[in-house]
N, C-alpha and C positions, 0 to 999 in steps of 0.2 A: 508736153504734159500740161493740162488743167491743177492752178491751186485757185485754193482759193483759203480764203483769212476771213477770222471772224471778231473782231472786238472792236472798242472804240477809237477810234482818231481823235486826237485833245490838240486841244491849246495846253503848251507847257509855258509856265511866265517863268519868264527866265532876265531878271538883270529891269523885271519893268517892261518889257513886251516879248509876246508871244512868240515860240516856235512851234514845230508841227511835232506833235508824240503820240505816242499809243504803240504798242505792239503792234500792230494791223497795220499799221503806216511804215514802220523799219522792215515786218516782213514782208508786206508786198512792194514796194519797192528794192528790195533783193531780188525778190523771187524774179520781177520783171527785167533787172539787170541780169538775172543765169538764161532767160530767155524763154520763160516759161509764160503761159496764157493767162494772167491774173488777175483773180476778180476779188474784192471788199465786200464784205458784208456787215454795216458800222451799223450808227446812228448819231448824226451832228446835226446841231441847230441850223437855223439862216444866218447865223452870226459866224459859223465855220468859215478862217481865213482861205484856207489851202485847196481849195477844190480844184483850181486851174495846175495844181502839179501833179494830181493824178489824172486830171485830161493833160495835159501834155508827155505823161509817161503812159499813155494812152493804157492806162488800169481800169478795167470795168470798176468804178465805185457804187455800190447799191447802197443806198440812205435811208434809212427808217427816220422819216425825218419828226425831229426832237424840238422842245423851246428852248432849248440851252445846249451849246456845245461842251460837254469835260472838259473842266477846265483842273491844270494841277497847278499849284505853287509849291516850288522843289528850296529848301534854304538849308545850306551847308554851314556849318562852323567846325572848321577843324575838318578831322573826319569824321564827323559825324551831321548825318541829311537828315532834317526834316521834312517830312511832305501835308501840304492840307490839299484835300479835293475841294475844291470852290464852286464845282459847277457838274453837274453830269447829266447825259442823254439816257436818252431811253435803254432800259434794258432789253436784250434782244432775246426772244424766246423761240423756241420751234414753232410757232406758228408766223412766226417772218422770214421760214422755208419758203413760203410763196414768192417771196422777193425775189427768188435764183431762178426763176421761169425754168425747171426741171434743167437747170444746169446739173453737168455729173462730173465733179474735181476725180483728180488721181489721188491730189493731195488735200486734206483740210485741216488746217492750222488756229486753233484755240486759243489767241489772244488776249482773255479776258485782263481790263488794267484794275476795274473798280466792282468786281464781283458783277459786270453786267451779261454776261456769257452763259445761256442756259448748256447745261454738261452735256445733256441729252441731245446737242447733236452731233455728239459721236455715235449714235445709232444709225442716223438715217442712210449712212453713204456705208455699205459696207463693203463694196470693191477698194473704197480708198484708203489707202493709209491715213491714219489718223494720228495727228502731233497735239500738244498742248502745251502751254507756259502757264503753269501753274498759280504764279506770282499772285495774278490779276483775281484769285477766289480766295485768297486769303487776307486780304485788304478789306477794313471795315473802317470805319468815321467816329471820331467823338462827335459831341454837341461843338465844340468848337473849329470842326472839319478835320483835325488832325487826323493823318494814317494811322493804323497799328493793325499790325497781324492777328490773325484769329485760325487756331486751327482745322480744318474742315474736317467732313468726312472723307477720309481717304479710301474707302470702299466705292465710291462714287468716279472712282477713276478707271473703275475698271472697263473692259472695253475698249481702252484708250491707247493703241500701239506704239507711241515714245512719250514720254513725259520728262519735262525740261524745268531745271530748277536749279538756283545757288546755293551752296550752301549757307548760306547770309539766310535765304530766305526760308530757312527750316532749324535756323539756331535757337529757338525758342521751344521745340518738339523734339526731345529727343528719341522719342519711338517712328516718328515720321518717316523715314527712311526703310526701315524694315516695312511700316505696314505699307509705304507706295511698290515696294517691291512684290509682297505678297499679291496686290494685285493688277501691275501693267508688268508685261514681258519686258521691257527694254525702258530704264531710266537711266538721265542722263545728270550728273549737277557737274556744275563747272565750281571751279575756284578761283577764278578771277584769273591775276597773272600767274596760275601756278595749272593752270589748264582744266581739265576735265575728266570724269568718273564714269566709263560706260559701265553697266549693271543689266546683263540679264539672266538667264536660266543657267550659263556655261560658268560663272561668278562675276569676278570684276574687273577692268582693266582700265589704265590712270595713263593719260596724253598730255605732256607737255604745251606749253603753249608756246604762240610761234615770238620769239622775244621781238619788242617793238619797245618804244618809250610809250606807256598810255598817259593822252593828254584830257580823252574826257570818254567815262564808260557808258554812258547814257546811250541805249540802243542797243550793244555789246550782245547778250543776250538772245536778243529779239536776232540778230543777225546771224549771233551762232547758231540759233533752234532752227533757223528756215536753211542754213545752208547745209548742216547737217539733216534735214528732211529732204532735203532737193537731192543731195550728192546719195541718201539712201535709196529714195525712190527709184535712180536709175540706176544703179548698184549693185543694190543689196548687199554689199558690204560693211558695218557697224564699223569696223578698224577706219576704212577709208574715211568715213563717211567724218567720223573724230576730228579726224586729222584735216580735212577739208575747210569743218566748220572753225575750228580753229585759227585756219588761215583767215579765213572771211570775217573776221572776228579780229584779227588781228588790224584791218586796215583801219574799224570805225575806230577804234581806241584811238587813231593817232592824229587823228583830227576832231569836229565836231556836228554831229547833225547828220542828215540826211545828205548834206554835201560828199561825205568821205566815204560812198560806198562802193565795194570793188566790182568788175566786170568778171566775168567765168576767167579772161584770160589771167589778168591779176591776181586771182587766189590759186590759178593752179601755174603761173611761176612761182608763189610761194610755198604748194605742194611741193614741187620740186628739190627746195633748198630746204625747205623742214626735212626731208627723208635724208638729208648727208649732214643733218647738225649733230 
């Protein structure tokens, strides 16, 4: 199968130097470790560190190339994260469809991290399945770069075949939830260590998560929305697909980074033992 990802690849400053972040970057390196044909659709500066690990995990990365790579600065106290955006690349619109030289995904995956993701192009592919993480459209800047949420149009989603979200990231809306339902077929939010919420036309149904120690959740997310888009696409099972992405979600917690991410074989040994817990 063809995916293909659309959002930014960042510098995360993490401790005083950079790691690699963005949705785009946790889900296609998944998507390449289940063994699917993966291609990037970003935009990073000449200053981007990482480019030799998507040629080395041999990922078509396509660049609209930018003067600044996104850059985030992430600072914890307690439980509670601040985030400032420091830096950000181009925003990517339907007219840098030309950059996929009529490539045709099965799957296309909506990474937006800093609102740079035009919505509309979930139109263009319409044999493919279409996923989305939400997160990255509801993110706006003070004058001092600080994140903060902003509600969007949630009519805008429509069109959109899974839509992927925490509930962290919709505690601020409380109608949110009903109007993403009114209009995508199939939503998903997780709850961190207490699993996940599939939502579509048949009601609701709620999946445990596969127990681990989490040592750091950064990525989490991004690795559950692509494994569950992977394991539905060939599927079409929603229960499976849960409980998959779960698994695959459970590895990155227990390490950190793009170092801890599972192979097909390793999430479905842990299928197996979630179904006898």
């Amino acid at each position: 199968m063809n995916y293909l990802t659309i959002g930014h690849c960042c510098h995360d400053n993490v401790n005083g130097h950079y790691v690699l972040g963005g949705s785009a970057s946790y889900c296609s390196f998944l998507a390449k470790s289940l063994g699917l044909d993966t291609t990037v659709l970003t935009s990073v500066g000449p200053d981007f560190l990482f480019q030799s690990k998507f040629n080395e995990a041999n990922i078509t990365f396509i660049n609209k190339l930018a003067t600044h790579t996104t850059q985030f600065e992430n600072t914890s106290i307690g439980n509670e994260r601040s985030q400032k955006l420091l830096a950000k690349a181009d925003n990517i619109t339907l007219e840098d469809k030309k950059l996929l030289a009529g490539k045709v995904p099965d799957i296309v995956h909506l990474g937006p991290i800093c609102n740079e993701v035009d919505i509309t192009f979930k139109t263009i592919y319409p044999t493919a399945i279409i996923g989305a993480n939400i997160q990255g459209w509801l993110r706006h800047t003070k004058p001092d770069h600080e994140v903060y949420l902003i509600e969007m149009d949630w009519t805008t989603l429509h069109g959109i075949d899974i839509v992927f979200f925490s509930d962290e990231d919709i505690k601020l809306f409380p109608t949110a939830l009903d109007q993403i339902r009114q209009n995508c077929p199939t939503v998903v939010v997780t709850h961190g260590d207490k699993g996940a919420t599939v939502y579509n036309q048949f009601g609701q149904q709620k999946f445990r998560s596969y127990p681990v120690l989490a040592l750091d959740t950064v990525g989490a997310g991004d690795v559950f929305s692509t494994a569950f888009l992977v394991n539905y696409a060939q599927q079409k099972d929603l229960d499976q697909a849960c409980i998959f992405a779960n698994c695959a979600a459970s590895y990155i917690v227990e390490g950190s980074g793009l170092d801890n991410l599972p192979t097909l074989e390793m999430i479905e040994a842990r299928v197996g033992k979630y179904l006898l817990l």
